[in-house]
DOFIFI-25448 format. One record per residue (C-alpha): residue number from 0; x, y, z. Coordinates in pm, whole numbers, plus 50000, padded with zeros to 5 digits. Each point is the difference from the previous one (the first is absolute). Last residue first. Layout:
<rs>
R,nr,x,y,z
R,NUM,X,Y,Z
...
</rs>
This chain:
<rs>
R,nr,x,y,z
R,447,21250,66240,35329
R,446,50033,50295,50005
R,445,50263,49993,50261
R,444,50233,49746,49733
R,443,50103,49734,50217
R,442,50353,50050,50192
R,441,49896,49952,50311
R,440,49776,49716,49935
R,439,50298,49817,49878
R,438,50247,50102,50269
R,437,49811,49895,50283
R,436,49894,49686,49879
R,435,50395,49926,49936
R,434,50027,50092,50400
R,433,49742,49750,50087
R,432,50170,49694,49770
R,431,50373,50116,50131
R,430,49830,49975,50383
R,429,49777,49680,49919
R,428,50331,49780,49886
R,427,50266,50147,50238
R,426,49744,49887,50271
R,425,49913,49686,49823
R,424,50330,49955,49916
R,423,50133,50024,50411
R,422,49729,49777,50103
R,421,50170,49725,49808
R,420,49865,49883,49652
R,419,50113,49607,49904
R,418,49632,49951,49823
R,417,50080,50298,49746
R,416,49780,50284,50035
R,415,49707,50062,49754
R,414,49902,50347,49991
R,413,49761,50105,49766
R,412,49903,50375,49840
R,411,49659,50122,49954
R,410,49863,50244,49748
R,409,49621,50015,49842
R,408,49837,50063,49700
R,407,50015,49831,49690
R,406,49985,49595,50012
R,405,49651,50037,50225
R,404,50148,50077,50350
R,403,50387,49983,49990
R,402,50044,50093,49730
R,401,50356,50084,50018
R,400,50241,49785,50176
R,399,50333,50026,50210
R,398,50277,49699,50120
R,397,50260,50174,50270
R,396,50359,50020,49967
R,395,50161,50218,50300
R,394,50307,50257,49927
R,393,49870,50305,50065
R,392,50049,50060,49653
R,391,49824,49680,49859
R,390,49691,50070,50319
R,389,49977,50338,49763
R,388,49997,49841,49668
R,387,49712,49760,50164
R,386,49781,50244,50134
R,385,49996,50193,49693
R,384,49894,49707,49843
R,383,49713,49940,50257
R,382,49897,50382,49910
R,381,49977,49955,49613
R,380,49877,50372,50007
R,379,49787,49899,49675
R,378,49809,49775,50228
R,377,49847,50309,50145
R,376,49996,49930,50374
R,375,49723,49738,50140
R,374,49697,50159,50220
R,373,49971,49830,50312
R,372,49714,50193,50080
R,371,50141,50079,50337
R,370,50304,49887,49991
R,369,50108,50302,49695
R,368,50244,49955,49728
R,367,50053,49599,50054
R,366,50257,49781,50039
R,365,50000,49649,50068
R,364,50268,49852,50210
R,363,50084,49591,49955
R,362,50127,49739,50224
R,361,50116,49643,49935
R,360,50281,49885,50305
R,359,49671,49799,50170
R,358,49699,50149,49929
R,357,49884,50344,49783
R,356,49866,50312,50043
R,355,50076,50377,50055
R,354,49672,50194,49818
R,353,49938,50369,49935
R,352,50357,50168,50021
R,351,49951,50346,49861
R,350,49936,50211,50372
R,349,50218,49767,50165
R,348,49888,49892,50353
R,347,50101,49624,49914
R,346,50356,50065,49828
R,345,50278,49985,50230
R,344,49835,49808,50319
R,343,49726,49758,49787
R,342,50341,49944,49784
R,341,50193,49942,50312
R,340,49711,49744,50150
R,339,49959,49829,49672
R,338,50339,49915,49930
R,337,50078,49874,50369
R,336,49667,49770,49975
R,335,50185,49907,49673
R,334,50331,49944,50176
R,333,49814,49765,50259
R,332,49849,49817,49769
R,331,50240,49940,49742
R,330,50256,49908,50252
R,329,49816,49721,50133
R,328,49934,49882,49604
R,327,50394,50038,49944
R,326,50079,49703,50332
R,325,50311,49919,49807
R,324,49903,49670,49912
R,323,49739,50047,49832
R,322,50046,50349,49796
R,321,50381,49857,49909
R,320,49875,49696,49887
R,319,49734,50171,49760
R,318,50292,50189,49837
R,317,50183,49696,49977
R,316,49751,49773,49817
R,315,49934,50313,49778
R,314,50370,50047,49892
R,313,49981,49606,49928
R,312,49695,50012,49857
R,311,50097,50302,49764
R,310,50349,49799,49899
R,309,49793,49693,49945
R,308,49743,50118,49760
R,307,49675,49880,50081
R,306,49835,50140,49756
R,305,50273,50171,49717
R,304,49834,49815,49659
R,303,49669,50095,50115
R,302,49673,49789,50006
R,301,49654,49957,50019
R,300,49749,49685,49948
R,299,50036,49872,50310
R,298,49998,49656,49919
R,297,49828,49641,50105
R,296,49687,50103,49833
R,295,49761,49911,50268
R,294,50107,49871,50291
R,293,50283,50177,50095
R,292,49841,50299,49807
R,291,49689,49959,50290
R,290,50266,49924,50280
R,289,50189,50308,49951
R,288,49673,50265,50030
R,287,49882,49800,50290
R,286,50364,49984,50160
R,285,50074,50328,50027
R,284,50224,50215,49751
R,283,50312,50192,50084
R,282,50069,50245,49741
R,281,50370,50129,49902
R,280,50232,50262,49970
R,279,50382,50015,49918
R,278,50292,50241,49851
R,277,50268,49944,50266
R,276,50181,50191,50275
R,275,49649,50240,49982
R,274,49889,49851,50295
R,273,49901,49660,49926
R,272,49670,49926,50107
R,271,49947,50374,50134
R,270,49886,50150,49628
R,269,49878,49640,49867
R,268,49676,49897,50104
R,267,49646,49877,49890
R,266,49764,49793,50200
R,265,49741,49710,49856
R,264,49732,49902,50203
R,263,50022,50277,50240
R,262,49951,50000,50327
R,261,49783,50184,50217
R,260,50020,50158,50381
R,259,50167,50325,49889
R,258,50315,50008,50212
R,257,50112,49671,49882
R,256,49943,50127,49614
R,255,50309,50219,50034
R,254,50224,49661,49955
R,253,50296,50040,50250
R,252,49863,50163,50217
R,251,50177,50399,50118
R,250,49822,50113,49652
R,249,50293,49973,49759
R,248,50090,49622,50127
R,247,49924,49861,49691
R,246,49722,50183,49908
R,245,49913,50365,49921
R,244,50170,50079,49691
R,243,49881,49665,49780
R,242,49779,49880,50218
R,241,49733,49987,49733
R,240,49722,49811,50191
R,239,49774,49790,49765
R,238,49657,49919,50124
R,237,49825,49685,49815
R,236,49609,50029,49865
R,235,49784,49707,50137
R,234,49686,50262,49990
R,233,49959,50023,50365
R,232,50400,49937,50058
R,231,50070,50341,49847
R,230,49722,50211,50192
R,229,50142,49832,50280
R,228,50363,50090,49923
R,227,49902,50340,49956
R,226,49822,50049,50335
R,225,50326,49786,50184
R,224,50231,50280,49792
R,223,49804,50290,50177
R,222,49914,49848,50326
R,221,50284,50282,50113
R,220,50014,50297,49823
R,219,50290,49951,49720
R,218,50295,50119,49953
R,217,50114,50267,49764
R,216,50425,50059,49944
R,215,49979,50197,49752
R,214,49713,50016,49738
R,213,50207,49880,49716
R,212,50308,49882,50175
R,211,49915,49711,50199
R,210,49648,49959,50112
R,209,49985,49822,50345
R,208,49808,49648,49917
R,207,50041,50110,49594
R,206,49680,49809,49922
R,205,49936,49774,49667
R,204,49630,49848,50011
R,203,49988,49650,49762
R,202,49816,49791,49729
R,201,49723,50178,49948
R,200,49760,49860,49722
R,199,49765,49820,50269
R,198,49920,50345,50163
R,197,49818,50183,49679
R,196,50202,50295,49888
R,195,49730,50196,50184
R,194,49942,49787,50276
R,193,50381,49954,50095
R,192,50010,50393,49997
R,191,49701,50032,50237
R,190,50197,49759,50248
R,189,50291,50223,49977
R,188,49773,50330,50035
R,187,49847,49835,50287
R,186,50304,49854,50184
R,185,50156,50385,49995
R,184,49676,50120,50157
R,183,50012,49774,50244
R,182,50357,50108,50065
R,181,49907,50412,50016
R,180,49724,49844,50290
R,179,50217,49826,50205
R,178,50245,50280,50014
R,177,49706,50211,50099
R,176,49880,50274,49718
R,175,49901,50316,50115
R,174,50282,50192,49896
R,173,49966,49764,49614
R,172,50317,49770,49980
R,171,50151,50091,49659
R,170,50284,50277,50064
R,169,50232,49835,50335
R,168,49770,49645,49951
R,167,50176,49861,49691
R,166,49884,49678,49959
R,165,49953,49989,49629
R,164,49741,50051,49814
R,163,49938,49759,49732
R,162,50153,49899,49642
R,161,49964,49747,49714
R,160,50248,49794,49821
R,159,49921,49728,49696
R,158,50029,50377,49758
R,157,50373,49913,49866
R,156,50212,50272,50010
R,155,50134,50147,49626
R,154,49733,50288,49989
R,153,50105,50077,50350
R,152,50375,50060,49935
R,151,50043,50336,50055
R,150,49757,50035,50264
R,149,50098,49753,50248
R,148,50320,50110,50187
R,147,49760,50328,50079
R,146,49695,49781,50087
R,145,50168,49771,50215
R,144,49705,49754,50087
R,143,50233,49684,49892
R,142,49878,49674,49857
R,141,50044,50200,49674
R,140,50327,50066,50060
R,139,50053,49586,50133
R,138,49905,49905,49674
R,137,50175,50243,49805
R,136,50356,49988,50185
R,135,50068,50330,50205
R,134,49845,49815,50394
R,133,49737,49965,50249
R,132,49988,50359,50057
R,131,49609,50102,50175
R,130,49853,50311,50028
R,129,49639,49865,49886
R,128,49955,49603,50102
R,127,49993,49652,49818
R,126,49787,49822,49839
R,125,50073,49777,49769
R,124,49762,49775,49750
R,123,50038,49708,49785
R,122,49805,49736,50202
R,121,49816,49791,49713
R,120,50241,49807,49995
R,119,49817,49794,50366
R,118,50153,49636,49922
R,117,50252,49937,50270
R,116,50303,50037,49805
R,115,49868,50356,49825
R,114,49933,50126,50333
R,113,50324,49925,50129
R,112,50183,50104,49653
R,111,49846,50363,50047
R,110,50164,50017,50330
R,109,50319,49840,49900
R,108,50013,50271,49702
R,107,49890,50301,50231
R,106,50265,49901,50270
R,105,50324,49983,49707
R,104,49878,50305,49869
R,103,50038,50116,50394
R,102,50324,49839,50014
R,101,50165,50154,49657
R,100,49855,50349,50140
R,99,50207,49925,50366
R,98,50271,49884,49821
R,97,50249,49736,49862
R,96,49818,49687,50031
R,95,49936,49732,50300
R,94,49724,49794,50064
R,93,49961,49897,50363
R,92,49761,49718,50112
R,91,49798,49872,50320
R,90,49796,50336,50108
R,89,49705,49842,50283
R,88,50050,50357,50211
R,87,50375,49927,50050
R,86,50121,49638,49861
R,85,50218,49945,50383
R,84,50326,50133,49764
R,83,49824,50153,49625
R,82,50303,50260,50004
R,81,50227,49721,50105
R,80,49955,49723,49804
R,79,49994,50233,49665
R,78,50317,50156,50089
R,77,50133,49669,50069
R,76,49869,49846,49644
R,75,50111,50327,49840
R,74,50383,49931,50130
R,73,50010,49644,49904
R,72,49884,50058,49640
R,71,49747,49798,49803
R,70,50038,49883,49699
R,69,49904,49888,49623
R,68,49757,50285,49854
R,67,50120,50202,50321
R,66,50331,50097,49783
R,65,50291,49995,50248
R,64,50218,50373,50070
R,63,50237,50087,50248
R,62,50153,49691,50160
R,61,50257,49919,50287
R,60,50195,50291,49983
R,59,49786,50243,49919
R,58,49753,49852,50286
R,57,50301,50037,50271
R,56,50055,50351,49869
R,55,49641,50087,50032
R,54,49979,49840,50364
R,53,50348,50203,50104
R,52,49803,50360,49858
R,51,49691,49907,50203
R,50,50207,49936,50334
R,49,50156,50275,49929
R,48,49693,50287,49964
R,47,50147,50256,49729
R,46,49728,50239,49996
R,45,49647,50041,50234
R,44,49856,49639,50120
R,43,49652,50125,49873
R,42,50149,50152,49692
R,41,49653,49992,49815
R,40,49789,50234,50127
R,39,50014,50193,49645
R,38,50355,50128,50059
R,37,50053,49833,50337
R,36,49785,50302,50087
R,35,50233,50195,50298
R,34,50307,49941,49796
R,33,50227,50207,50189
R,32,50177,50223,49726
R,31,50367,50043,50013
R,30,50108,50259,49719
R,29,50321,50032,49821
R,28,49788,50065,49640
R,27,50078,49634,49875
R,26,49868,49839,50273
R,25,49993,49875,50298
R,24,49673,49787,50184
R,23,49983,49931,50369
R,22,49754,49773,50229
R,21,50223,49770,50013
R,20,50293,49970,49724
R,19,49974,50162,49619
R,18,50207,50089,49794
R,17,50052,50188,49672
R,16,49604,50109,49929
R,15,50055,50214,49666
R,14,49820,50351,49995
R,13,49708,49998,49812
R,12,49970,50086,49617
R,11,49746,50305,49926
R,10,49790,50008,49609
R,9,49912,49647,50026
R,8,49861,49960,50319
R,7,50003,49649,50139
R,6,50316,49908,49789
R,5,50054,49811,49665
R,4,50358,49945,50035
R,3,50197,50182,49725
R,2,50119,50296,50239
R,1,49996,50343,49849
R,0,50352,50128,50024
</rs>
């Protein structure tokens, strides 16, 4: 019987996840799957964590739902006292929605607001970079540079976003460009974008600091985010950071900015904020950007009937508890140095692996037909899916994309760990993962 839940494909329902605990999913078919992705890098303390399951039930019983029209919660206060802890890189406040894409429409309306407070409307523009998610809603789509999640609804998207290159140095650096010089060159087409929409009607730059799931797993020449951030600061533009799938511990820092030498005036996150035990995202804002509506208005002129919602908080509050005090950033490290090393080992000499990348527990493979030319397989193959059926059988869940180089062409599949990893799952994680790439060139079509 066809189910009545709107599912992710319509014409095939998924098997049911039953349980999970750890790293482990079961379900419906009898199968125990490692969840090497956290689903889409979310699960970062992996399935069933107690201390997070003892804070929820403490929450339910205390109080699971206040209107922020009249109040404030205990459990989002804490959340929000802790995240911003020591004010990191000048950030002072925390709003909290449901969602990554309800945070990053919540960061284009403060930013927009800013300007408007301070007296510049004029700025109206975006601009944001090619291969980039920042979210399914229709202002963070369009913020986006996925071309494929795009095209459908492009006549509906507003036109206040503009794209550039992004930093993609495996298939954009020139062979004899320098690092130095492929980031230049990056500045200059930013800088010649703010002249041709006219630099006092931007209002921001939006950067992916390691793109998530679009590009997989991309991070950035070093000087690269400092070039940006100057070009942004010249023309008293703001940078916003979607940390969305890369922060909150994701990298081996806690914000992924840290290892970039910027930071952001407003920063988006959500996927590692609360781990999946909760629906929650947020953006923290710094103090420039705060101060001016402070001032001004009085209001933030935005708001959702579920922000701040205690239960999230609460599952939230624990979640980034349980990183803290449990050492998880340490571990993050040293099992994504681990990660890298036995991915370099498995799947570095392979003849259709172009590109192993990534920081912390966020690595991606891209695939190619040929290394040399790193020619991209047919898209109608649907390699990365492929991939994924196979890592299913073999009893790994990984997190694959098509497109991967202009929204058409392209595989790579993601592996995002959970934070509590041992040695032993990245070894069971990278052998299933190799074994699944195995089987899904193997059984391509030899004419193709």
């Amino acid at each position: 019987m066809r189910s009545h839940l709107v599912q992710r494909n319509l014409r095939q329902d998924p098997p049911l996840a039953l349980r999970g605990e750890g790293i482990f999913l079961h379900d419906s078919n009898g199968k125990t799957i490692i969840d090497g992705s956290g689903g889409a890098a979310v699960a970062c303390l992996g399935h069933g964590h107690p201390r997070v399951l003892d804070a929820m039930r403490a929450q339910m019983d205390q109080l699971t739902y206040a209107h922020t029209a009249l109040y404030s919660c205990e459990s989002a206060e804490a959340l929000a006292d802790l995240v911003l802890e020591g004010e990191p890189g000048g950030l002072t406040q925390l709003y909290l929605c449901s969602s990554g894409s309800e945070a990053m429409e919540a960061a284009l309306k403060l930013s927009r607001q800013y300007f408007w407070e301070i007296g510049q409307p004029n700025r109206q523009k975006y601009i944001a970079r090619r291969q980039s998610y920042h979210g399914n809603t229709l202002g963070a789509l369009a913020a986006g540079g996925n071309a494929m999640r795009k095209a459908i609804y492009q006549p509906i998207l507003s036109d206040a976003f503009s794209h550039v290159a992004p930093c993609y140095a495996y298939r954009d650096r020139g062979p004899a460009e320098s690092d130095a010089d492929y980031v230049a060159r990056l500045a200059a087409e930013l800088e010649a974008e703010f002249q041709r929409l006219g630099p006092d009607t931007v209002i921001a730059f939006i950067a992916e600091p390691v793109v998530g799931a679009t590009l997989g797993c991309v991070t950035a020449l070093p000087g690269y985010f400092q070039a940006m951030r100057a070009v942004c600061d010249r023309h008293g533009a703001l940078l916003i950071l979607d940390e969305v799938m890369c922060g909150m511990g994701r990298t081996g820092t806690m914000h992924a900015w840290e290892q970039e030498g910027v930071t952001p005036d407003i920063q988006v996150v959500a996927k590692g904020l609360g781990g999946g035990y909760q629906p929650i995202g947020g953006i923290l804002a710094n103090h420039r950007v705060m101060d001016a509506l402070r001032d001004g208005s009085g209001a933030f002129m935005h708001g959702h009937t579920y922000q701040a919602h205690p239960m999230a908080a609460a599952a939230a509050l624990a979640v980034q508890r349980v990183i803290r005090e449990e050492g998880l950033l340490a571990n993050i490290q040293a099992m994504g140095a681990l990660l890298e090393q036995r991915l370099v080992e498995r799947l570095g000499n392979h003849r259709h692996v172009g590109d192993i990348r990534g920081r912390g527990l966020f690595w991606a493979a891209e695939f190619v037909k040929d290394r040399g030319s790193k020619a991209p397989f047919d898209p109608a193959l649907k390699l990365n899916d492929r991939i994924k059926r196979a890592a299913y059988d073999n009893g790994l869940a990984c997190y694959p994309m098509a497109g991967t180089i202009d929204g058409r062409l392209g595989d790579h599949v993601l592996l995002a760990p959970p934070y509590i990893a041992t040695a032993q799952d990245i070894d069971s994680i990278v052998a299933r993962f190799g074994d699944a790439v195995d089987t899904a060139l193997a059984g391509l079509p030899k004419s193709r």
